[in-house]
Residue, then its C-alpha position, 0 to 999 in steps of 0.5 A: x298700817x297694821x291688820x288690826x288698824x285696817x280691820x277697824x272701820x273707826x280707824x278711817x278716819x285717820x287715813x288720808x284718803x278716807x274721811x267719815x262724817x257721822x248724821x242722823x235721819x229724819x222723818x222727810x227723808x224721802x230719797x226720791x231725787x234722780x240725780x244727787x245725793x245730799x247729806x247736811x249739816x242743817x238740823x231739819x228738812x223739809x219734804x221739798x229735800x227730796x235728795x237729802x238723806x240725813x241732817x245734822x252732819x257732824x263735818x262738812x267738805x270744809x272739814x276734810x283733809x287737804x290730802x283727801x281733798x288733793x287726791x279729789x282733784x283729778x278726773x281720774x280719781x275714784x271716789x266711793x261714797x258708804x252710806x250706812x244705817x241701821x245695818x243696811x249699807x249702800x255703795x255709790x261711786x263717782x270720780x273727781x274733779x280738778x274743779x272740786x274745792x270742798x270749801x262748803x260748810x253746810x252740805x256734801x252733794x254727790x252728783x251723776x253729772x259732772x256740775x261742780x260747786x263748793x258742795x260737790x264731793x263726787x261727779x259722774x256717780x254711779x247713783x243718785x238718792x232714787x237709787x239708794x236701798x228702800x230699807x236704808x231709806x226707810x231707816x233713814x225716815x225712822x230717824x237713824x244714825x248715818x255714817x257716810x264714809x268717802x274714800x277717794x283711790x287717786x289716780 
């Protein structure tokens, strides 16, 4: 990969252990659950999806690379999850699982405990949507365009 591709944040998704999915933010947004962190591809929310930060998601873990989604499969892989919006960026970190199967179609959940199902993209995360940045959050509410960008460094 040259300089020039690295240096370019849209280039990601060409690489085999980053993938980017793109969703807006709505009104209920509220990030006020302690333990996950949601992105869906559904087009609404309601105020009980309190772990939810943007719908309408442009992929879901269905969509994902099969080398990405190999490279998930270990307990030692690192997973980083970007969340940005509006200019505001927050960072959480997590690690695979060899039971993770990215077969959902509707939703990417990441998890600070090691539950797994076929929404789970992250386990034993560094935070969960309580712990997301207010002003991301607040921009998120206000209806802005998401970018969820996964990179998973494998073991």
């Amino acid at each position: 990969m040259s300089d020039d591709t690295a240096a370019d944040p849209s280039s990601d998704a060409d690489d085999a252990f980053t993938e980017v999915v793109r969703a807006r933010g709505h009104e209920n947004v509220s990030a006020e659950h302690a333990s996950t962190l949601e992105f869906t591809s559904d087009d609404y929310l309601t105020p009980a999806g309190d772990c939810i930060l943007a719908v309408e998601a442009d992929r879901v873990p269905a969509d994902f690379d099969e080398a990405f989604v190999d490279a998930c499969r270990s307990h030692e892989a690192t997973i980083t999850a970007t969340i940005e919006a509006a200019g505001h960026s927050h960072e959480v970190t997590g690690r695979g699982h060899p039971d993770l199967s990215f077969e959902n179609e509707r939703s990417h959940v990441i998890r600070t405990s090691d539950y797994v199902d076929d929404r789970t993209v992250a386990v034993d995360a560094s935070g969960a949507a309580a712990d997301v940045d207010r002003d991301l959050v607040a921009a998120l509410a206000d209806g802005a365009t998401a970018t969820l960008r996964l990179r998973v460094d494998p073991a």
